[in-house]
N, C-alpha and C positions, 0 to 999 in steps of 0.2 A: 479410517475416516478420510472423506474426500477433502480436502485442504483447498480453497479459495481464498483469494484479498482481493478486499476493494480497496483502492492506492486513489486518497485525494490530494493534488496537485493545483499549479497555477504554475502558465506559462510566465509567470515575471516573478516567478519563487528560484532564483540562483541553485538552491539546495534539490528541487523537483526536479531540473535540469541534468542532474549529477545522478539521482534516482533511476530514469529513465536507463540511462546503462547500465545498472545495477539490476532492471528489471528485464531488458533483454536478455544478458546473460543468465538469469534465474529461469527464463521461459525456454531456453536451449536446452539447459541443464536439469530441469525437473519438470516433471507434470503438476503443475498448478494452473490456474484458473486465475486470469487477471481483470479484475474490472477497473479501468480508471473513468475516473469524476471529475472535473473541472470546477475548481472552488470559486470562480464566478459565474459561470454558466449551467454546470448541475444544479438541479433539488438535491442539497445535500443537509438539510435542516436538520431530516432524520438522524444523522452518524451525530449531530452535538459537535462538530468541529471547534474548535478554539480559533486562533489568528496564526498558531504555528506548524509550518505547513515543512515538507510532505506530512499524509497522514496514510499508515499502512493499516489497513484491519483486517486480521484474522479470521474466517466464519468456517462454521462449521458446515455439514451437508446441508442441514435445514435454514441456510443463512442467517445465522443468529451471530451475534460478535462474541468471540471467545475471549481476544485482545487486541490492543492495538500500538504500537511502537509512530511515537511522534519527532519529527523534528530531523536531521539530516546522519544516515547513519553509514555505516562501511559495508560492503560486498555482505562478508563474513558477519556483521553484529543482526542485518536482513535473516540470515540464514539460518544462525542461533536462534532468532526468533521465531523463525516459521519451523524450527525443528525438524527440516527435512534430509 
């Protein structure tokens, strides 16, 4: 299965901030597919966001949402997630 995330953020979310390095080092490290969305500037209606942000989502090839992991997490709990 191809493994994609679309990763929604705000530049004045401290925790997105801390993401961000966690997402480069994952784009070195593994073949995935990053799309980030800016939670005041994206149409992000669609994903159902909540107020706590980052927000990572899992899709599958046919971009469907399989899961998604909310709120500020470590290197390694990112990785667990996306099971790669």
């Amino acid at each position: 299965m191809e493994k994609s995330i679309t990763v929604i953020s705000a530049v004045w979310c401290p925790s997105c901030l801390i993401l961000n390095k966690h997402l480069k080092k994952l784009k070195e490290n593994y073949d995935i597919e990053i799309t980030k969305l800016d939670y005041d500037f994206d149409d992000i209606e669609k994903y159902n966001v909540g107020d706590k942000l980052p927000v990572i989502i899992l899709k599958d090839e046919n971009d469907n949402e399989i899961k998604r992991l909310i709120g500020e997490k470590s290197y390694q709990e990112i990785i667990d997630f996306l099971e790669v």
